[in-house]
C-alpha positions as a Markdown table, in Angstrom:
| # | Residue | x | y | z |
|---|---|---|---|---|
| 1 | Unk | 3.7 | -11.6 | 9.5 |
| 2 | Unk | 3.2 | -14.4 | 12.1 |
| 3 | Unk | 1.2 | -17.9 | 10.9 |
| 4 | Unk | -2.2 | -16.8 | 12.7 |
| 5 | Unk | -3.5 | -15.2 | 9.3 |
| 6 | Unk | -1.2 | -14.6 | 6.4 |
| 7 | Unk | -1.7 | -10.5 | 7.2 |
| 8 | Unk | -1.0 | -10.5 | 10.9 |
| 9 | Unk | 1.5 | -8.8 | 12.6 |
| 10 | Unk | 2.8 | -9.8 | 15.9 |
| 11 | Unk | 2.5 | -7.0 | 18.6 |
| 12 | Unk | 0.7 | -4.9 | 16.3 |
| 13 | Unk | -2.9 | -4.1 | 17.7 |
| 14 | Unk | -6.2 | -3.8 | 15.4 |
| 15 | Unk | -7.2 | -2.0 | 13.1 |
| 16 | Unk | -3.6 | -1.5 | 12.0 |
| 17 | Unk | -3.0 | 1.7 | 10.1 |
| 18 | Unk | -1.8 | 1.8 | 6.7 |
| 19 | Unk | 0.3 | 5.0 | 5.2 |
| 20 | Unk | -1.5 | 5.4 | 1.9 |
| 21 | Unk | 1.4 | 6.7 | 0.1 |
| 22 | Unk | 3.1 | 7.5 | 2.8 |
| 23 | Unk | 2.4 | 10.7 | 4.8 |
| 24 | Unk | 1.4 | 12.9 | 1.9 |
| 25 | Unk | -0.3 | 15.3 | 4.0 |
| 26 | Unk | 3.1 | 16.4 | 5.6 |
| 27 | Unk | 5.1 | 15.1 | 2.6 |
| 28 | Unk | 5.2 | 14.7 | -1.2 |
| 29 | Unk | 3.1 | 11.2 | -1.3 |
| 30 | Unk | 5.6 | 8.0 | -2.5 |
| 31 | Unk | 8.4 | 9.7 | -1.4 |
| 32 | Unk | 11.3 | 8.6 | 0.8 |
| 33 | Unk | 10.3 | 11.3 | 3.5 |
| 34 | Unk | 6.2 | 10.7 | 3.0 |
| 35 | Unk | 7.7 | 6.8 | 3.9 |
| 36 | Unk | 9.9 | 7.8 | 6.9 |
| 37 | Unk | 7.7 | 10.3 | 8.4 |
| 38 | Unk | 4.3 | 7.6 | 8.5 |
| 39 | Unk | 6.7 | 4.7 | 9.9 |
| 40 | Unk | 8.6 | 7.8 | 12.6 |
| 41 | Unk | 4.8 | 8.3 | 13.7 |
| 42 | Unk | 3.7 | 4.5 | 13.8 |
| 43 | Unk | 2.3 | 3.8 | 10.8 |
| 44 | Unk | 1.8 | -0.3 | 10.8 |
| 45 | Unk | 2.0 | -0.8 | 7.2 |
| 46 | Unk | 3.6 | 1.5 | 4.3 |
| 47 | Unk | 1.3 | 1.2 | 0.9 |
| 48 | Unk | 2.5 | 2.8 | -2.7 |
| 49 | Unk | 1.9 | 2.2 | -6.0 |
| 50 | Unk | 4.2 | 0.5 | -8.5 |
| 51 | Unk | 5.0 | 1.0 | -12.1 |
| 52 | Unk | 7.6 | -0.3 | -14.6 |
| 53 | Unk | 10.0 | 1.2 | -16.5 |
| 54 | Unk | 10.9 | 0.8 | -19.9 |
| 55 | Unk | 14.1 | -0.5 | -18.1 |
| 56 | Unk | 12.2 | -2.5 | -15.7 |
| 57 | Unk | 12.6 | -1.0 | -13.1 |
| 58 | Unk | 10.3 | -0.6 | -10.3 |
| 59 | Unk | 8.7 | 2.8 | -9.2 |
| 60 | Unk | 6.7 | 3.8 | -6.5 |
| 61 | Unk | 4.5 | 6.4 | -7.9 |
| 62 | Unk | 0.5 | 6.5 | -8.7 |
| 63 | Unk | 0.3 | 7.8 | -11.9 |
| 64 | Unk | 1.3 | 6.2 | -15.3 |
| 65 | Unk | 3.1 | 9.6 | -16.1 |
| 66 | Unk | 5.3 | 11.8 | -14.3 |
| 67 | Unk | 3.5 | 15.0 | -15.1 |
| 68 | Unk | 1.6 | 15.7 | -12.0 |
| 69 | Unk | 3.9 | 14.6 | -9.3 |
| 70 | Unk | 7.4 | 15.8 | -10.9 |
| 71 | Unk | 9.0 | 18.8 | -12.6 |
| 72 | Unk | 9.1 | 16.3 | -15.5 |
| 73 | Unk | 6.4 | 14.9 | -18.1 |
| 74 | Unk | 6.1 | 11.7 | -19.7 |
| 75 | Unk | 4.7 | 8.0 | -19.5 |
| 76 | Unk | 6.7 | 6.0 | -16.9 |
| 77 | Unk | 6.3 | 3.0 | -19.0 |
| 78 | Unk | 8.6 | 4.8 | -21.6 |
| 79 | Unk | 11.3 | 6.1 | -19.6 |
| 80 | Unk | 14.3 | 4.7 | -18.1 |
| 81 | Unk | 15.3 | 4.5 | -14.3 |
| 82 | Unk | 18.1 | 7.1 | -15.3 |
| 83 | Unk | 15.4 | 9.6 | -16.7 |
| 84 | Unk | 12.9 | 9.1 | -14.0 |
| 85 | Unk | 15.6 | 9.5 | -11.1 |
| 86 | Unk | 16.3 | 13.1 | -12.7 |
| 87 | Unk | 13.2 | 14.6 | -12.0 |
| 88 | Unk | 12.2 | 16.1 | -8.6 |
| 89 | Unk | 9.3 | 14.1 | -7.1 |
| 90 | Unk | 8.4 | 17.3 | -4.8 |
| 91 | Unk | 4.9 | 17.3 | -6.4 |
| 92 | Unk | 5.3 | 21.4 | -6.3 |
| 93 | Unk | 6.0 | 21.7 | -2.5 |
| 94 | Unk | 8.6 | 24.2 | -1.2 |
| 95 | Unk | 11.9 | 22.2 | 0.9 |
| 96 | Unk | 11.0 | 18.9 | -1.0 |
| 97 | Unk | 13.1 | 19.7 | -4.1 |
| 98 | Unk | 15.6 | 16.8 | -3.8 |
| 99 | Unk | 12.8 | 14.5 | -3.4 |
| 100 | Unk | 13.0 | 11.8 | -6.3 |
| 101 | Unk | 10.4 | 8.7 | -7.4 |
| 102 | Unk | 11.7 | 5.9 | -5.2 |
| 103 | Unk | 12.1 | 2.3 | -6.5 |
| 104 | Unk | 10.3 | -0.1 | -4.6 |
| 105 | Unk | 13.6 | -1.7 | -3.5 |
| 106 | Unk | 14.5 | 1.7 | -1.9 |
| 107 | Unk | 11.1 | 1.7 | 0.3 |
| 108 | Unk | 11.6 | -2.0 | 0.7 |
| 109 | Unk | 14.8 | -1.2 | 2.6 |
| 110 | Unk | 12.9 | 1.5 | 4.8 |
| 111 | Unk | 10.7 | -1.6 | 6.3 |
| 112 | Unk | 11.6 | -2.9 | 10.2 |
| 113 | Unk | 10.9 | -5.9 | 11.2 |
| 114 | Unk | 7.7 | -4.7 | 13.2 |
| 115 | Unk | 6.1 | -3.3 | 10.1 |
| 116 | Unk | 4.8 | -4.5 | 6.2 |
| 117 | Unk | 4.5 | -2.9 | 3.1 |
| 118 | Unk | 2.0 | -2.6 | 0.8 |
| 119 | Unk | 2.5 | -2.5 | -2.7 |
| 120 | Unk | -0.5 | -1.6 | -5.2 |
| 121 | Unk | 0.1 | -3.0 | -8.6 |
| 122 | Unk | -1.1 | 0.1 | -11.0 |
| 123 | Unk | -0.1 | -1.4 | -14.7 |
| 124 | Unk | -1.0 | -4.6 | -16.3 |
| 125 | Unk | 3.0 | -5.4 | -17.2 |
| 126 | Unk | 2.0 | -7.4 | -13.3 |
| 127 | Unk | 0.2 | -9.8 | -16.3 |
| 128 | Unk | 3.5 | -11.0 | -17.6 |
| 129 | Unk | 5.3 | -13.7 | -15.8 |
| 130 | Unk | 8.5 | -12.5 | -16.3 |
| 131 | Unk | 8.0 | -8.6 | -14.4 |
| 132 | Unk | 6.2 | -11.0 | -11.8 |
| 133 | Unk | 9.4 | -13.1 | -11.2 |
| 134 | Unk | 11.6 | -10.1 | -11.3 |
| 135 | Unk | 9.3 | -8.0 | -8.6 |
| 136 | Unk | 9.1 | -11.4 | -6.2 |
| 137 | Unk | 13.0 | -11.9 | -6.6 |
| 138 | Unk | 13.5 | -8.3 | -5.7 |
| 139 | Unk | 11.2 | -8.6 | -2.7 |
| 140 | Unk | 13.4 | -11.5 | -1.5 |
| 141 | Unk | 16.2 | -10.2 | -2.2 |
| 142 | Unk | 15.8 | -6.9 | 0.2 |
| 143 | Unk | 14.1 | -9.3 | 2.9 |
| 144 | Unk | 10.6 | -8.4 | 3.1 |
| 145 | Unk | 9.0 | -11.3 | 1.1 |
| 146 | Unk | 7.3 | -12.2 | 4.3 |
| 147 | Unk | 5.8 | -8.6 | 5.2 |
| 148 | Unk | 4.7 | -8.1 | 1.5 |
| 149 | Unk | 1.1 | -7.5 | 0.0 |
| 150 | Unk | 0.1 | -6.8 | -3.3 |
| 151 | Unk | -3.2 | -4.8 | -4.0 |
| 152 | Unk | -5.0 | -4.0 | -6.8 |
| 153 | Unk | -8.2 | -3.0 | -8.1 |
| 154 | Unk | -7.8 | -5.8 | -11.4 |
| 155 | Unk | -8.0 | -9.5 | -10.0 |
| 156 | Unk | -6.3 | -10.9 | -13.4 |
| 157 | Unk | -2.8 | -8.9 | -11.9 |
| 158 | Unk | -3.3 | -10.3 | -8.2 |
| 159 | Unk | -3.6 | -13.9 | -9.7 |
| 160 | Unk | -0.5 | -13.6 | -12.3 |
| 161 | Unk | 1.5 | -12.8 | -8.9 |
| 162 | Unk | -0.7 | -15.1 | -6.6 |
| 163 | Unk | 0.4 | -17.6 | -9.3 |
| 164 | Unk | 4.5 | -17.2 | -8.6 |
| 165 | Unk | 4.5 | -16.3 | -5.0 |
| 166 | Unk | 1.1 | -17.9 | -3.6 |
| 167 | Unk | 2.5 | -17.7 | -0.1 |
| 168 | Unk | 2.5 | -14.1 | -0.6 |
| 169 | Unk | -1.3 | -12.5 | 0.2 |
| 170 | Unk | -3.2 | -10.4 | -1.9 |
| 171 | Unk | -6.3 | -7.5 | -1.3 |
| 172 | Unk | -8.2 | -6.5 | -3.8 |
| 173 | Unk | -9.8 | -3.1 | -3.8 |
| 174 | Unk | -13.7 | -2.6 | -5.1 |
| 175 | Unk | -15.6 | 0.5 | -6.0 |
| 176 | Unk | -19.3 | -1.4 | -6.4 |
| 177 | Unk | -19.1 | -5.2 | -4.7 |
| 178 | Unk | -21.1 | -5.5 | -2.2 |
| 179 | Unk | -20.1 | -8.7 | -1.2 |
| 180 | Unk | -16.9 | -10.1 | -0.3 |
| 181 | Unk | -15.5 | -11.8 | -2.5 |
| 182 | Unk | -14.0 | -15.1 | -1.6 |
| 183 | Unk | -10.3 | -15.5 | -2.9 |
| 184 | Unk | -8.6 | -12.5 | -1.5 |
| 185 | Unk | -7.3 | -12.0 | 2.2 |
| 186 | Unk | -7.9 | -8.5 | 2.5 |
| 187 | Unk | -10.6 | -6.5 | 1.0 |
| 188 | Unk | -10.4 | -2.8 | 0.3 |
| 189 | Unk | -14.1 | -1.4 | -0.6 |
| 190 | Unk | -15.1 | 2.1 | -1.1 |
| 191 | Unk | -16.5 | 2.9 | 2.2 |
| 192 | Unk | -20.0 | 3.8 | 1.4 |
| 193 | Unk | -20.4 | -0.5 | 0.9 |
| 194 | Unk | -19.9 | -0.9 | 4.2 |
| 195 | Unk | -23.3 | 1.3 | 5.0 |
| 196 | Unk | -25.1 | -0.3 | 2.4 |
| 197 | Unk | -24.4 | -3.5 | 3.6 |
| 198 | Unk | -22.8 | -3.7 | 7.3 |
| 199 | Unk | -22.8 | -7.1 | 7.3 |
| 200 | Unk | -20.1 | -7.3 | 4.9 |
| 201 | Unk | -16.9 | -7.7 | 7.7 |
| 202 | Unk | -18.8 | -9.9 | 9.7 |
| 203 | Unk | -19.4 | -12.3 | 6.3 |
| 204 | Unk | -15.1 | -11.4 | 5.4 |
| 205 | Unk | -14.3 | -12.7 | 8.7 |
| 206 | Unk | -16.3 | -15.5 | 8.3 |
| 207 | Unk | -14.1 | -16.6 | 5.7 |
| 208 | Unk | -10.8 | -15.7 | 7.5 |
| 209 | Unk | -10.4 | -12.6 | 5.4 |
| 210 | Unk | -9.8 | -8.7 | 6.8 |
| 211 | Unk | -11.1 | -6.2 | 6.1 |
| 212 | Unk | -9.8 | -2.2 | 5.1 |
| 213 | Unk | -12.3 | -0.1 | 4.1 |
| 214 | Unk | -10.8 | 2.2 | 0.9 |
| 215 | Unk | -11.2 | 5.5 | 2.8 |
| 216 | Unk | -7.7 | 7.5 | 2.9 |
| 217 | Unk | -9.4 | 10.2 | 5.4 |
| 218 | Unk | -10.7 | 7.8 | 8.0 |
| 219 | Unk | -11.2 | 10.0 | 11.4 |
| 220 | Unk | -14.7 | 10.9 | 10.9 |
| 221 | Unk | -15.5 | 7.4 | 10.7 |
| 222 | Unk | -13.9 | 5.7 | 13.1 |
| 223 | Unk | -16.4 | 4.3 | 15.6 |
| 224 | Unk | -18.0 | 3.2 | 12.7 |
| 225 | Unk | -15.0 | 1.1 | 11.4 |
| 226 | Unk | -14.1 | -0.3 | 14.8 |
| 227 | Unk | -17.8 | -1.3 | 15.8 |
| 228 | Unk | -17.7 | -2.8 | 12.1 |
| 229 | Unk | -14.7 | -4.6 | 13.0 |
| 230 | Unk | -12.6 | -3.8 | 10.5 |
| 231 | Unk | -9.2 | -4.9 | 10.3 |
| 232 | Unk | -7.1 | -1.7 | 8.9 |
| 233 | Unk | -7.6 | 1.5 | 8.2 |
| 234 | Unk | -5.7 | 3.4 | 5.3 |
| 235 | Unk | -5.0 | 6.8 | 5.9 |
| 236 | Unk | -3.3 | 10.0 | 3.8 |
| 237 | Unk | -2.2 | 11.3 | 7.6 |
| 238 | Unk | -0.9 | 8.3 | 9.9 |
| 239 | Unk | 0.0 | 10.5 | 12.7 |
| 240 | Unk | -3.4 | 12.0 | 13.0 |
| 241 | Unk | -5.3 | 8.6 | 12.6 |
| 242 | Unk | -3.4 | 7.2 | 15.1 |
| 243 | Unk | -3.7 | 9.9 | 17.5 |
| 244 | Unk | -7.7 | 9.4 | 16.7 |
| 245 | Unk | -7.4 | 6.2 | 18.0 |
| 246 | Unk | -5.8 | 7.2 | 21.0 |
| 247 | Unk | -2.7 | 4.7 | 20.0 |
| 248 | Unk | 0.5 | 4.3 | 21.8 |
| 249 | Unk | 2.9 | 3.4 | 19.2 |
| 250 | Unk | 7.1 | 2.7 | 19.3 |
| 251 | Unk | 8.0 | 4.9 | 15.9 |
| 252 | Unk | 10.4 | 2.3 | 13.6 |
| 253 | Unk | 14.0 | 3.1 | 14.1 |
């Protein structure tokens, strides 16, 4: 990310396209091939989910269990990186049964230099300082510190790691704000705000935020977002949105 706004990224054209998950429409979502497969068709930015183990390790995977995703059950939170790598991650879909719950170092190391990842903080272990040093160490450790995010939905996690890493920008994600709100520099709201008040990029950009509306199936909408101005657009199908917008793209090697 260049020094023009914490969240740009040089050569990359706007709204930039974030892999929610990955491609989980052609793939398992949060899986190795869901993260190759949006960043092979273009995808600008690669978003999962993170939880801990009881090993602390980190795991790119929505839910706090296994159950729905895996061949497995169980809380994440009580399971070591050992038990977690058993299971298969093909969330019940034939040819993906060797799949298996990446750790965020292992998406990490998937990132180019052309692209950023995203990475949702689902569990409120992101409160303690010593998980937010270990996550920030990891992040600087497999180089992509500087292309980093961290969303969330709870503001008390974004500050705990705003707090270590401040040079490192946050979004929060809202259901019912209709407002910006001021300390983030991305804001994800549900979509429907922005009809009920379309003012609301225009006042974001005001205040040197962007803007990604939370809408994973954006195509329908898209003149709406780009006359809106908005920033980024999340999307369960990269290849699809970008075709949508009629984007040339050079796929990450």
């Amino acid at each position: 990310m260049d020094k023009t706004h914490p969240l740009a990224l040089p050569g990359k054209p706007r709204p930039y396209v974030i892999a929610h998950r990955g491609n989980q429409v052609a793939c398992p979502e949060n899986t190795v091939a869901a993260f190759k497969r949006a960043l092979t068709e273009g995808a600008d930015i690669l978003e999962t989910d993170v939880h801990v183990t009881a090993d602390g390790a980190f795991m790119c995977i929505h839910d706090a269990t296994v159950d729905r995703t895996t061949n497995g059950s169980g809380q994440i939170a009580e399971m070591t990186l050992k038990e977690v790598k058993a299971l298969s991650a093909a969330c019940r879909r034939p040819g993906f049964e060797a799949e298996r719950i990446p750790t965020v170092a292992e998406a990490a190391a998937l990132i180019t230099n052309n692209a950023a990842i995203a990475l949702e903080l689902k569990t409120d272990s992101f409160l303690e300082t010593t998980v937010c040093q270990r996550l920030i160490a990891e992040l600087e450790e497999t180089g992509v510190r500087n292309r980093t995010i961290f969303l969330s939905f709870s503001l008390n996690r974004l500050r705990a790691l705003r707090e270590m890493a401040p040079d490192i920008p946050i979004g929060w994600i809202t259901m019912s704000r209709l407002w910006p709100l001021g300390e983030p520099q991305l804001l994800g709201p549900v979509w429907p705000l922005l009809l009920i008040n379309p003012l609301y990029v225009r006042l974001a950009h005001a205040h040197g935020q962007l803007v990604c509306p939370l809408d994973p199936t954006p195509e329908s909408r898209l003149r709406l977002y780009q006359w809106l101005g908005c920033d980024a657009l999340l999307t369960n199908d990269p290849g699809k949105t970008i075709r949508a917008l009629k984007r040339r793209h050079t796929p990450c090697p």
